[in-house]
Biopython code that builds the backbone (N, CA, C, O; Angstrom):
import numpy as np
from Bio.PDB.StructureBuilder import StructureBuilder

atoms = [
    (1, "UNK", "N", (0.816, -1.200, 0.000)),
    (1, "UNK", "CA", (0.000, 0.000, 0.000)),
    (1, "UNK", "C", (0.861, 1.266, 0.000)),
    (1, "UNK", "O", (0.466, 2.288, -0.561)),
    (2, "UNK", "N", (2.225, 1.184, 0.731)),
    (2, "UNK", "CA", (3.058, 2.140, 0.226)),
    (2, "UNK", "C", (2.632, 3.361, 1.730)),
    (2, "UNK", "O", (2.995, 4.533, 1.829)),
    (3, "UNK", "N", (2.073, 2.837, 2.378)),
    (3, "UNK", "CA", (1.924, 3.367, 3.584)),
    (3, "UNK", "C", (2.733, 2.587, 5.421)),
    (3, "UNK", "O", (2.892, 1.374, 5.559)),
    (4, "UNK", "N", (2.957, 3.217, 6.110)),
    (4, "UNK", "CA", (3.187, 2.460, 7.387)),
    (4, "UNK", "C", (2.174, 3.044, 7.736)),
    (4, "UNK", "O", (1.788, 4.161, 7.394)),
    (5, "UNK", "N", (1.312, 1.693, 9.016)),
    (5, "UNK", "CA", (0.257, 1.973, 9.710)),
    (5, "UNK", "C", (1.158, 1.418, 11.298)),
    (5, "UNK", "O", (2.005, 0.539, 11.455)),
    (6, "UNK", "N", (0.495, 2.411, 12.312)),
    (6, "UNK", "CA", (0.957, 2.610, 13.636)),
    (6, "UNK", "C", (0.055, 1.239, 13.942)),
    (6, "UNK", "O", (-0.892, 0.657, 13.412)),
    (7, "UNK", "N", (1.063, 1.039, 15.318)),
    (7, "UNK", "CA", (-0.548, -0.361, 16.187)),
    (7, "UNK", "C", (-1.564, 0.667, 16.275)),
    (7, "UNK", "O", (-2.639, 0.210, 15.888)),
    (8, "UNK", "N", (-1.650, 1.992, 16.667)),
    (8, "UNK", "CA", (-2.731, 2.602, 16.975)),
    (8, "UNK", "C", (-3.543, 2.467, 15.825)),
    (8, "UNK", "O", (-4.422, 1.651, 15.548)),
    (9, "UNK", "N", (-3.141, 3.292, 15.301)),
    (9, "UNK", "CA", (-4.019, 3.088, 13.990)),
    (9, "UNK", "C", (-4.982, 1.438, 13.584)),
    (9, "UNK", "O", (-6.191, 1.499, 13.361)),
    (10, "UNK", "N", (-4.385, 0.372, 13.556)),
    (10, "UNK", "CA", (-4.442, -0.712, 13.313)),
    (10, "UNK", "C", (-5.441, -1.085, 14.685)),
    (10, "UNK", "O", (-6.615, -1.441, 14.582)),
    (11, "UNK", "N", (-4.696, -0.919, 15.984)),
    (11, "UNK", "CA", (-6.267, -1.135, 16.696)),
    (11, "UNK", "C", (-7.332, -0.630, 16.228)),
    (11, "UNK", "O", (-8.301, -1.369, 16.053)),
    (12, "UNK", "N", (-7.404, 0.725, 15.919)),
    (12, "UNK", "CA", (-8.689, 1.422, 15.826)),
    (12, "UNK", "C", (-8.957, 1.115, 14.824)),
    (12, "UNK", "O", (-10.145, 1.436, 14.800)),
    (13, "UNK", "N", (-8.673, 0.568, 13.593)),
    (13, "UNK", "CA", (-9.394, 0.316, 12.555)),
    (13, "UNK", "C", (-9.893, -1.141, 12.316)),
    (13, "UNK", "O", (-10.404, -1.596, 11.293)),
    (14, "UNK", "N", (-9.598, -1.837, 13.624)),
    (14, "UNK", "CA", (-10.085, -3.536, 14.264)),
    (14, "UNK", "C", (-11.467, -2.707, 15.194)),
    (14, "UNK", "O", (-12.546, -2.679, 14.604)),
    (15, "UNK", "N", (-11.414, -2.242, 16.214)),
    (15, "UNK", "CA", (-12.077, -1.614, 16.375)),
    (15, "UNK", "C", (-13.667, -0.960, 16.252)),
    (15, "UNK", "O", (-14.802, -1.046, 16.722)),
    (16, "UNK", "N", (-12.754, -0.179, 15.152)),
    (16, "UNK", "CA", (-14.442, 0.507, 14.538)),
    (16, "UNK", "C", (-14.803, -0.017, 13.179)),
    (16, "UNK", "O", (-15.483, 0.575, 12.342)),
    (17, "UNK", "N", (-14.065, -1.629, 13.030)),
    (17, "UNK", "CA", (-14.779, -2.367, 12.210)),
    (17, "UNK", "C", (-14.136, -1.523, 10.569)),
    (17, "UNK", "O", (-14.912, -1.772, 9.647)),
    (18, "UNK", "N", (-13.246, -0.873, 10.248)),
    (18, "UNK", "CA", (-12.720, 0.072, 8.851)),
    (18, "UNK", "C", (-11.900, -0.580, 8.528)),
    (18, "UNK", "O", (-10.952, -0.814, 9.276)),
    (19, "UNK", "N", (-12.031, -1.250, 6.907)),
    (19, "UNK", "CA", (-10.995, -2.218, 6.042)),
    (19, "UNK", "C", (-9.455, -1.193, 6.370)),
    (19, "UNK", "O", (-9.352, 0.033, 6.425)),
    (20, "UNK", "N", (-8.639, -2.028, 6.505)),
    (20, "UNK", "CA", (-6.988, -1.442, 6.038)),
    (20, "UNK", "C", (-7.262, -0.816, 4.757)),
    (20, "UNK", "O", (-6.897, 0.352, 4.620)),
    (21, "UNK", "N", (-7.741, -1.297, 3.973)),
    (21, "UNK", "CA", (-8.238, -0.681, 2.253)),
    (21, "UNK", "C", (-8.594, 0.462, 2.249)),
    (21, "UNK", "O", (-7.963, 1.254, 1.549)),
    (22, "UNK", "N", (-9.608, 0.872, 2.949)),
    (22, "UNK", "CA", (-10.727, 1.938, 3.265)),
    (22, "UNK", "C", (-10.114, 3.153, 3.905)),
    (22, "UNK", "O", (-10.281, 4.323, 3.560)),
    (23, "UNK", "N", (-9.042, 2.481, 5.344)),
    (23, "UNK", "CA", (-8.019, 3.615, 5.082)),
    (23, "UNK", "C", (-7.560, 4.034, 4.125)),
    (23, "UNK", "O", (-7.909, 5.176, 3.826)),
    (24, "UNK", "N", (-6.535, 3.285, 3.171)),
    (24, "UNK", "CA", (-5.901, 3.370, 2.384)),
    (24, "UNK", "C", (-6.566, 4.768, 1.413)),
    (24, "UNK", "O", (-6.134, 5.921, 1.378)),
    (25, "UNK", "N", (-7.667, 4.214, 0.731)),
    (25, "UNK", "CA", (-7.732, 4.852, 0.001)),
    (25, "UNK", "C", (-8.816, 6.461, 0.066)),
    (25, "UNK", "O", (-9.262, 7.128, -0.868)),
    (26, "UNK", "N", (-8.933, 6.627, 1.371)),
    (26, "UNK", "CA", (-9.385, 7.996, 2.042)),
    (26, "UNK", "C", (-7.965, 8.755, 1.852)),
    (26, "UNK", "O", (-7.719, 9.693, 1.093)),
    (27, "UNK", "N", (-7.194, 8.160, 2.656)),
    (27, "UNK", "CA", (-5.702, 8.633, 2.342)),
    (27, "UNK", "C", (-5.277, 9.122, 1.150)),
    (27, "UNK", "O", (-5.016, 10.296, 0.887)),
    (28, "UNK", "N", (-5.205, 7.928, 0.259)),
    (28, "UNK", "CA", (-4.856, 8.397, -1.213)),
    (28, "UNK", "C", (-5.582, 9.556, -2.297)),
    (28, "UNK", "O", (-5.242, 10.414, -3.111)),
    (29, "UNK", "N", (-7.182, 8.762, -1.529)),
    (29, "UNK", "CA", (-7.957, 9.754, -2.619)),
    (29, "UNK", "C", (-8.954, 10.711, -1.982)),
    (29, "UNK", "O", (-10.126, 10.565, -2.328)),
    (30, "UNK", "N", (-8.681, 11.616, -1.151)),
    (30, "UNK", "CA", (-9.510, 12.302, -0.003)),
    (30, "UNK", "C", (-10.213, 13.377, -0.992)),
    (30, "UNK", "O", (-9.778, 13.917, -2.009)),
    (31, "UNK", "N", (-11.446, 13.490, -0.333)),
    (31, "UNK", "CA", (-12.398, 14.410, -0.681)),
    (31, "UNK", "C", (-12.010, 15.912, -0.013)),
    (31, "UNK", "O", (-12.443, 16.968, -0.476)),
    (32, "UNK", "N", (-11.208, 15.829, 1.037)),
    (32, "UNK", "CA", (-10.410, 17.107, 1.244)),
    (32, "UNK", "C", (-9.939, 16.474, 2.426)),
    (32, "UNK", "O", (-10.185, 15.303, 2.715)),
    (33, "UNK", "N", (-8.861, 17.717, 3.506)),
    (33, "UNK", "CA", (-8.031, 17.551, 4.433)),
    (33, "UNK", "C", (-8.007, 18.795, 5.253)),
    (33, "UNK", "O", (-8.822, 19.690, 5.028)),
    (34, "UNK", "N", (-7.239, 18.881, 6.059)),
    (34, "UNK", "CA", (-7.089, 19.525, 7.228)),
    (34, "UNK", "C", (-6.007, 19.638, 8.152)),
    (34, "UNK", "O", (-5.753, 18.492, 8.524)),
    (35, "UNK", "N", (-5.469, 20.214, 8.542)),
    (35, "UNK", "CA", (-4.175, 20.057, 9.755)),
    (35, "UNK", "C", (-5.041, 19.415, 10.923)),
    (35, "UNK", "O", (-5.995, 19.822, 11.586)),
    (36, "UNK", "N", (-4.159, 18.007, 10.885)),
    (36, "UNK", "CA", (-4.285, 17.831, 12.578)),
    (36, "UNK", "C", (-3.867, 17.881, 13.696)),
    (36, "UNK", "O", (-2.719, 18.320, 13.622)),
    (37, "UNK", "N", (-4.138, 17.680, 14.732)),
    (37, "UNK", "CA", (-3.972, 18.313, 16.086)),
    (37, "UNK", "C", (-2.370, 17.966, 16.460)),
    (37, "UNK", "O", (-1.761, 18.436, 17.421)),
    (38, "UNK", "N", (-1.968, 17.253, 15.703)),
    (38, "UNK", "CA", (-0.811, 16.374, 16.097)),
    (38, "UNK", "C", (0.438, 17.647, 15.197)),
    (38, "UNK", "O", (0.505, 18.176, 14.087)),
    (39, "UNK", "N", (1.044, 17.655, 16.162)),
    (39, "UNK", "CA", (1.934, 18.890, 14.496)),
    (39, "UNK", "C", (2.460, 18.115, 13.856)),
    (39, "UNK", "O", (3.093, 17.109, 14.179)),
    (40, "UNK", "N", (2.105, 18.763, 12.402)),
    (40, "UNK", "CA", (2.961, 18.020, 11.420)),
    (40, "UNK", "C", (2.232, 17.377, 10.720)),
    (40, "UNK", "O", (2.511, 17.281, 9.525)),
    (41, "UNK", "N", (0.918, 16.652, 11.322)),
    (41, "UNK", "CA", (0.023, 15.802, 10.632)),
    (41, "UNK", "C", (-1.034, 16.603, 9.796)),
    (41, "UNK", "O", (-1.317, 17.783, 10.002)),
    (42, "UNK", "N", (-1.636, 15.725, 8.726)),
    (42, "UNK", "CA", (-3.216, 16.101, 8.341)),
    (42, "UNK", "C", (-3.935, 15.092, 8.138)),
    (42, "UNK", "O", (-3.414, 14.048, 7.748)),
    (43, "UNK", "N", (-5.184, 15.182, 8.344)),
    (43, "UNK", "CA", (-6.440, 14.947, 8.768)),
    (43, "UNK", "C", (-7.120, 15.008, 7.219)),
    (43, "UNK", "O", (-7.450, 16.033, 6.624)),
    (44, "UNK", "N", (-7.239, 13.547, 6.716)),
    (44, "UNK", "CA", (-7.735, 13.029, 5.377)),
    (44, "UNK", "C", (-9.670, 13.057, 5.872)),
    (44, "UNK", "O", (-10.364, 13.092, 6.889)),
    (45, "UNK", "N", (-9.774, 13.026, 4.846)),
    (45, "UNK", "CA", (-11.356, 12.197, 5.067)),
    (45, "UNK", "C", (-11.872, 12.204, 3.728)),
    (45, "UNK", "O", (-11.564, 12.844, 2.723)),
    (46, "UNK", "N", (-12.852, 11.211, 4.005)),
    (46, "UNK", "CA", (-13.631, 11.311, 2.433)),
    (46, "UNK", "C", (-15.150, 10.190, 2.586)),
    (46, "UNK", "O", (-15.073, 9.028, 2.986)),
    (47, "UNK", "N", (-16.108, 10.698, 2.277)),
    (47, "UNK", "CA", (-17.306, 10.725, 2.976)),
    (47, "UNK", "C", (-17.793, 9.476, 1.371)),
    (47, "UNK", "O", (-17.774, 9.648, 0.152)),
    (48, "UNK", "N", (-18.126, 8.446, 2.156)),
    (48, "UNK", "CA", (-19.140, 7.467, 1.587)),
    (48, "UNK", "C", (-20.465, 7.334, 1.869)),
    (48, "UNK", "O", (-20.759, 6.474, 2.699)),
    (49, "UNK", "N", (-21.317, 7.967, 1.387)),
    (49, "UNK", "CA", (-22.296, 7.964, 1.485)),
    (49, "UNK", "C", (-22.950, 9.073, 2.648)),
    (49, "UNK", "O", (-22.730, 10.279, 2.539)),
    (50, "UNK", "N", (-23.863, 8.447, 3.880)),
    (50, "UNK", "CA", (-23.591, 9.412, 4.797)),
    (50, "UNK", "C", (-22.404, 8.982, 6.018)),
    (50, "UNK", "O", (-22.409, 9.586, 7.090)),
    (51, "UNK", "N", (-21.344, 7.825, 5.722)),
    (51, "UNK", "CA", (-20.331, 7.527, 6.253)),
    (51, "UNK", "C", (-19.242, 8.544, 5.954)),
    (51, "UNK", "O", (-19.257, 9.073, 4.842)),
    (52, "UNK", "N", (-18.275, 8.881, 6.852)),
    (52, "UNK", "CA", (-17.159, 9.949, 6.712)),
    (52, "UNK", "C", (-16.392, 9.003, 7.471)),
    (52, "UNK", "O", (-16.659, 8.697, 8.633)),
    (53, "UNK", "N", (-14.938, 8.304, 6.455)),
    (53, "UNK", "CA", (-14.049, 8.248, 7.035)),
    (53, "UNK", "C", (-13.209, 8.761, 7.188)),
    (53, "UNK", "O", (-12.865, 9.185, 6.086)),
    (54, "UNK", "N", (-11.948, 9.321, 8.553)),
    (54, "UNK", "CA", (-11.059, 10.168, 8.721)),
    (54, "UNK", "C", (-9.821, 9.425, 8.929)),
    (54, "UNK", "O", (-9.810, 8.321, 9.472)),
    (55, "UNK", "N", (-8.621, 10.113, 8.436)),
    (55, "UNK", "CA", (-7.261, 9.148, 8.365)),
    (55, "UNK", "C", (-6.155, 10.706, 8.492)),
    (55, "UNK", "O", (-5.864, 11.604, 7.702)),
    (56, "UNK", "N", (-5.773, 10.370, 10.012)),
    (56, "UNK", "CA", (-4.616, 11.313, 10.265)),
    (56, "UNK", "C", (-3.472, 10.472, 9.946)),
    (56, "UNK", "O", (-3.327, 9.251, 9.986)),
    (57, "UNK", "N", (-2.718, 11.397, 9.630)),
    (57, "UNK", "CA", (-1.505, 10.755, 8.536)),
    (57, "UNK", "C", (-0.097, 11.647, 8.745)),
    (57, "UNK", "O", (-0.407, 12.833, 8.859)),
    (58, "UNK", "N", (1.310, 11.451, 8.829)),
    (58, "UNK", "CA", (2.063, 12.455, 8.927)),
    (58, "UNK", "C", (3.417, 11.870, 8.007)),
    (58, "UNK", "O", (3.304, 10.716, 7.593)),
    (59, "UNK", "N", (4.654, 12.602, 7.683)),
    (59, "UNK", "CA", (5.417, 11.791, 7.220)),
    (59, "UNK", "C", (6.506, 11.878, 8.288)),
    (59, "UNK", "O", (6.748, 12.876, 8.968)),
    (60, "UNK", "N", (7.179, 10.606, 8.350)),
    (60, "UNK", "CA", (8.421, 10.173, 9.095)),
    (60, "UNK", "C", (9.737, 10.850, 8.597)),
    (60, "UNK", "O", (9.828, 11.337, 7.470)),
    (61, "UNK", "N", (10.699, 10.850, 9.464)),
    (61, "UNK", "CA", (11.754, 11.051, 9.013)),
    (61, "UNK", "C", (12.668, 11.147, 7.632)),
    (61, "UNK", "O", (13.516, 11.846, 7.076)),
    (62, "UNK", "N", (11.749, 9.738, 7.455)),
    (62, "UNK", "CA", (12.782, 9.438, 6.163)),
    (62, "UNK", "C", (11.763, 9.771, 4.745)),
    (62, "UNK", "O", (11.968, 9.437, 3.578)),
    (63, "UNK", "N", (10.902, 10.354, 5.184)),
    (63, "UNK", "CA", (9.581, 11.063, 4.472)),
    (63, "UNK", "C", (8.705, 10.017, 3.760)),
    (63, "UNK", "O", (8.342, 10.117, 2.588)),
    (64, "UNK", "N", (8.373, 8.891, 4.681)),
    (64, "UNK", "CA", (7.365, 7.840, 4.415)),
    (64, "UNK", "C", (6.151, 8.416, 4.704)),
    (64, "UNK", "O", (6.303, 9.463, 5.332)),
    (65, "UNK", "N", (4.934, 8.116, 4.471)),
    (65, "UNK", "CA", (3.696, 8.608, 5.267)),
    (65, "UNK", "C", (3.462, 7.299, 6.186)),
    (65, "UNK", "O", (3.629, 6.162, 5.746)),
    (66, "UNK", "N", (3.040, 7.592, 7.561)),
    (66, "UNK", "CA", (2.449, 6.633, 8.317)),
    (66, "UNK", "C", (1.550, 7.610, 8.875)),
    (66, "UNK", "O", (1.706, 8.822, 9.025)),
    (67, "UNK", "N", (0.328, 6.665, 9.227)),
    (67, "UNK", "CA", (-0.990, 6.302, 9.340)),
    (67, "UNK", "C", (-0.767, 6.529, 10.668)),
    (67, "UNK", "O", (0.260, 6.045, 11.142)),
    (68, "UNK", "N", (-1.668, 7.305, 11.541)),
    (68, "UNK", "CA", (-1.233, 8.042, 13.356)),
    (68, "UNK", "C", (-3.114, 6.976, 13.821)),
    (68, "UNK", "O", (-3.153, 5.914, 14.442)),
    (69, "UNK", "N", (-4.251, 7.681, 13.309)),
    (69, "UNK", "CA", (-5.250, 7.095, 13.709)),
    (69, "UNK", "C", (-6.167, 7.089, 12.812)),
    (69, "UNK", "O", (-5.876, 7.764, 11.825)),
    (70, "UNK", "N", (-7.485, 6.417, 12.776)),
    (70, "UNK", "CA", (-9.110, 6.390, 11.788)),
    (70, "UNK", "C", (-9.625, 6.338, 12.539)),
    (70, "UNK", "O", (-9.385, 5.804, 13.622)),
    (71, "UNK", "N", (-10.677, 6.998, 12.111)),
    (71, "UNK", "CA", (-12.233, 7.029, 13.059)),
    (71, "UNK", "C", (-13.162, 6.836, 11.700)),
    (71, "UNK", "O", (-12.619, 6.841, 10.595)),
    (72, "UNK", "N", (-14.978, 6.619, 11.882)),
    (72, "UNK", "CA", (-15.365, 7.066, 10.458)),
    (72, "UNK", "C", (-16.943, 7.413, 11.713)),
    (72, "UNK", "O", (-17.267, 6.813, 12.738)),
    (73, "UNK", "N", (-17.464, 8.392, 11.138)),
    (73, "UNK", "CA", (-18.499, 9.099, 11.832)),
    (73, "UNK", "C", (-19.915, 9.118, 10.349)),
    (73, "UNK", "O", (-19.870, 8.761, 9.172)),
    (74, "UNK", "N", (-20.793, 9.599, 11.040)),
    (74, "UNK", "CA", (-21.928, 9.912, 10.364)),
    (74, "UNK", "C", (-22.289, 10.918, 10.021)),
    (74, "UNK", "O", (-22.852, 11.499, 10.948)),
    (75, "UNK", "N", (-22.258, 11.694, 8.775)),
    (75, "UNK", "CA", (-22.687, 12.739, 8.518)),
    (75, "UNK", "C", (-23.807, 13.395, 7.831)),
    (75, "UNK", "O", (-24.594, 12.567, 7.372)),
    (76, "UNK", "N", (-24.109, 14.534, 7.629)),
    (76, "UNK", "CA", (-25.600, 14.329, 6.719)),
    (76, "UNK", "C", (-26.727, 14.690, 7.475)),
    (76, "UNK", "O", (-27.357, 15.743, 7.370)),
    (77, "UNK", "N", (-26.985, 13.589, 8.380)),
    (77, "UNK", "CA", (-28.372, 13.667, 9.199)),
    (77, "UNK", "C", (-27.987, 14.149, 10.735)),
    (77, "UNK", "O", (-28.843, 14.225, 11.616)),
    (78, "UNK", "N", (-26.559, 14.474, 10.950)),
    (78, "UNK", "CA", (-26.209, 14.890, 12.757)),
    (78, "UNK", "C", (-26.301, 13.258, 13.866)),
    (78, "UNK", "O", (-26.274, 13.227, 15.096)),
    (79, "UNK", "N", (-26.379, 12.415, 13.186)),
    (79, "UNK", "CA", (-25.965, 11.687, 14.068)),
    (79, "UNK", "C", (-24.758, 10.940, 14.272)),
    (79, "UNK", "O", (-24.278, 10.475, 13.238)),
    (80, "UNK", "N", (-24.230, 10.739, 15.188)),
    (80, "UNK", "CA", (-22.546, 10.326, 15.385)),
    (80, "UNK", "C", (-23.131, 9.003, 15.033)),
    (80, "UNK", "O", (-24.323, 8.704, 14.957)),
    (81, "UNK", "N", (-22.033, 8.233, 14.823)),
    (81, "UNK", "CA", (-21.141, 6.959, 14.411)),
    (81, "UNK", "C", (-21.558, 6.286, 15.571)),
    (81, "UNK", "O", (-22.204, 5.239, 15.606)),
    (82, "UNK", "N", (-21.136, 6.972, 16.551)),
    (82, "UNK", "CA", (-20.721, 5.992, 17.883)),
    (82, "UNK", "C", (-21.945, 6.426, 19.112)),
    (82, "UNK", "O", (-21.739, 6.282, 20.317)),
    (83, "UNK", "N", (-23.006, 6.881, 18.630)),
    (83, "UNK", "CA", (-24.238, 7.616, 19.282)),
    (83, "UNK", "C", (-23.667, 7.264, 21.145)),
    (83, "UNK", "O", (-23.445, 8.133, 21.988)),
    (84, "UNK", "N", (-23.558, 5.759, 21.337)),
    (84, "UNK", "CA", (-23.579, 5.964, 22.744)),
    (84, "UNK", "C", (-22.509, 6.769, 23.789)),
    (84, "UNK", "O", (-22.745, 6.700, 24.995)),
    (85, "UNK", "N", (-21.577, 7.373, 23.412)),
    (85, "UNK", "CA", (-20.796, 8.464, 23.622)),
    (85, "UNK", "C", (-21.862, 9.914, 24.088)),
    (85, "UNK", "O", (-21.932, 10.477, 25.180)),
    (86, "UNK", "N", (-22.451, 10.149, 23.064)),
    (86, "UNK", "CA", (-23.365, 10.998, 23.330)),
    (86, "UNK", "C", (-24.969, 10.710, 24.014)),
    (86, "UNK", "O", (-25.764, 11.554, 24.428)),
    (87, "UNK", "N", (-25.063, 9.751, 23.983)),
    (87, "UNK", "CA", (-26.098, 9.502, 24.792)),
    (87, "UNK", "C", (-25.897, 9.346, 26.084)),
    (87, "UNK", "O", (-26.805, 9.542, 26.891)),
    (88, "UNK", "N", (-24.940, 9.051, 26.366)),
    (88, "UNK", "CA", (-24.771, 9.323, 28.011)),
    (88, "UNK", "C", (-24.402, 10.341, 28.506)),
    (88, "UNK", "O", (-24.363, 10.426, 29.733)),
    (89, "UNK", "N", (-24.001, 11.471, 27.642)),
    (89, "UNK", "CA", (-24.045, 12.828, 28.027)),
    (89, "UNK", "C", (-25.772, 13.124, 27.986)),
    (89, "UNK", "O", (-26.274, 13.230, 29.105)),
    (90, "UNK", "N", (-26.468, 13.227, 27.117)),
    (90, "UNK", "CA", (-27.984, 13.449, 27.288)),
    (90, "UNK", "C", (-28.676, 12.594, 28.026)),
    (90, "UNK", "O", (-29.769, 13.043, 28.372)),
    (91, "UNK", "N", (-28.397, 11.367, 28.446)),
    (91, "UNK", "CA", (-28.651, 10.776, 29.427)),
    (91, "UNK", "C", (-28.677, 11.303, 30.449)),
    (91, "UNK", "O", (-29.819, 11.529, 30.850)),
    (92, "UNK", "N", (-27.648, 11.708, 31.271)),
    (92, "UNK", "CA", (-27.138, 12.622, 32.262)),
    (92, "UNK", "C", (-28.118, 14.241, 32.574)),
    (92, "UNK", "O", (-28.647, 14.612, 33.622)),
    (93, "UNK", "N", (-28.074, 14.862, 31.342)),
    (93, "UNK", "CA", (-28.743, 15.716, 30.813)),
    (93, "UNK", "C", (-30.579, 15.481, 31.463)),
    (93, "UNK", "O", (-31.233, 15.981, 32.378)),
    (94, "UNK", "N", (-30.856, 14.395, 30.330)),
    (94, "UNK", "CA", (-32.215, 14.771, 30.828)),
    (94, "UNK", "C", (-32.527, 13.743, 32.490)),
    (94, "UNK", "O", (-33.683, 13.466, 32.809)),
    (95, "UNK", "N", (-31.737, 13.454, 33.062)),
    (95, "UNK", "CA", (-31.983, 12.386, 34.474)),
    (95, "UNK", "C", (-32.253, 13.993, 35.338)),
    (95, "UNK", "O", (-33.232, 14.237, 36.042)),
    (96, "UNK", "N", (-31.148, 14.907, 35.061)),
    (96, "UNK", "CA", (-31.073, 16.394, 35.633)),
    (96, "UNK", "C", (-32.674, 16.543, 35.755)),
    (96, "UNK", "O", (-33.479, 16.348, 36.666)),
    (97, "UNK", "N", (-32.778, 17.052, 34.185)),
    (97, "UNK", "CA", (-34.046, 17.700, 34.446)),
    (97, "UNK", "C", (-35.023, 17.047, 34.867)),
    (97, "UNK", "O", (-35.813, 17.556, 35.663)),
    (98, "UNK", "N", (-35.208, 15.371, 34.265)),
    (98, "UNK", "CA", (-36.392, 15.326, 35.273)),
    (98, "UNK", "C", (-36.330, 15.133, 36.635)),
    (98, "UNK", "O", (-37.387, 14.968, 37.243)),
    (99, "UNK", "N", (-35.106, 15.122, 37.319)),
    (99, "UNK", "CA", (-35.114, 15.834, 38.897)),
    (99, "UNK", "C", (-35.959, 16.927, 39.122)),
    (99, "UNK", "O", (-37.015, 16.928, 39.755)),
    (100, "UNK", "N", (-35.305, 18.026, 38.448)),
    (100, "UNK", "CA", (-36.246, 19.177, 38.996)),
    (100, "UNK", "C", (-37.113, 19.747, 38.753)),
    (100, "UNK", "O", (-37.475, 20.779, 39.318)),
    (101, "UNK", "N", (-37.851, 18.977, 37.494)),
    (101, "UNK", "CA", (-38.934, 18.984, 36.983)),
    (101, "UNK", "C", (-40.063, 18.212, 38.193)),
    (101, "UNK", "O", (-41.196, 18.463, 38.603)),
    (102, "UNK", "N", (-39.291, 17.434, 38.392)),
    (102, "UNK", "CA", (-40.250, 16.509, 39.456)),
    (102, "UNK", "C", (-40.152, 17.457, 40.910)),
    (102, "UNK", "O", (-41.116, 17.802, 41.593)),
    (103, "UNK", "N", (-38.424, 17.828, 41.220)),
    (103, "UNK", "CA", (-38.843, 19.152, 42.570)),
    (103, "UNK", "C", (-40.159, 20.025, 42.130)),
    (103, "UNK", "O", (-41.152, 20.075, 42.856)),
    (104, "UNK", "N", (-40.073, 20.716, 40.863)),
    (104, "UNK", "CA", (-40.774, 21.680, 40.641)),
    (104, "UNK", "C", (-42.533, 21.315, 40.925)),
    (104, "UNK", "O", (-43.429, 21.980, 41.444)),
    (105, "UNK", "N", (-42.506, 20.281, 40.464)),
    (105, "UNK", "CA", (-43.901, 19.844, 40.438)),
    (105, "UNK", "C", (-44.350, 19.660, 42.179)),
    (105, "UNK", "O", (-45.351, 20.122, 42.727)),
    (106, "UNK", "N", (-43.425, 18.968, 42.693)),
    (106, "UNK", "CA", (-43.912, 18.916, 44.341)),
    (106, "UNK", "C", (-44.146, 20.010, 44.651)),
    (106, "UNK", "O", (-45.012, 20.114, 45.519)),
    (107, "UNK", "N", (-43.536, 21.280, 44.134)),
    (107, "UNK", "CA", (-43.997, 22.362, 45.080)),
    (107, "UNK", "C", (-45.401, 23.057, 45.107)),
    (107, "UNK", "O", (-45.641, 23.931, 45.940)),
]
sb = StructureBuilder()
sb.init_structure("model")
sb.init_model(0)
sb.init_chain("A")
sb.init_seg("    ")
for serial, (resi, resn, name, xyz) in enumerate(atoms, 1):
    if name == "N":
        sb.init_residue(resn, " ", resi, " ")
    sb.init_atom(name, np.array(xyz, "f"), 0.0, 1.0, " ", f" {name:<3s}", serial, name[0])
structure = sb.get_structure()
C-alpha cells in the first residue's frame, strides 16, 4: 500500500470495524483535508455515502507517510457513528431535568 500503519491506527481500525483498504484509500484519494492536532500531521477524510471516514496521517523522518489514527463518523443527518458516547451525556442531561422537573412539580 506504500503506507506504514501505527498499532494505533491498526487497533482502531479492528475496532471501529474500517478495512486497512478503506483507510488506504481515504488517504490516497480524499475528498479534502485539514491540519491535525498532532503537528505536522493532516487529517484526510472522504465521505461514503452518509459515512465519513477520517485518516490522520504524517510523514516520518525518512519522508514515508504513516498512518497516526481512523475514526469514520456519520454525517448528513447529525448523528454520530458511535451515538452511545453521546447519549450518556444526554442521558445525564435529561436524568437532571427530570429531577427538577419533578422538585418543581412537588412544590
Amino acid at each position: 500500500m506504500g503506507l506504514i500503519f501505527t498499532n494505533h491506527a491498526i487497533d482502531r481500525l479492528y475496532e471501529r470495524g474500517i478495512a486497512q483498504s478503506d483507510a488506504w484509500y481515504t488517504f490516497s484519494h480524499p475528498d479534502g483535508y485539514l491540519p491535525g492536532s498532532t503537528p505536522g500531521s493532516t487529517k484526510y477524510y472522504k465521505n461514503y455515502g452518509q459515512q465519513r471516514i477520517e485518516v490522520v496521517a504524517k510523514q516520518n523522518e525518512k519522508r514515508e507517510w504513516v498512518i497516526l489514527s481512523c475514526w469514520s463518523k456519520m454525517v448528513g443527518n447529525g448523528r454520530p457513528m458511535f451515538p452511545h458516547r453521546e447519549n450518556l451525556f444526554w442521558a445525564l442531561v435529561k436524568k437532571l431535568a427530570s429531577k427538577l422537573w419533578g422538585e418543581i412539580k412537588k412544590r
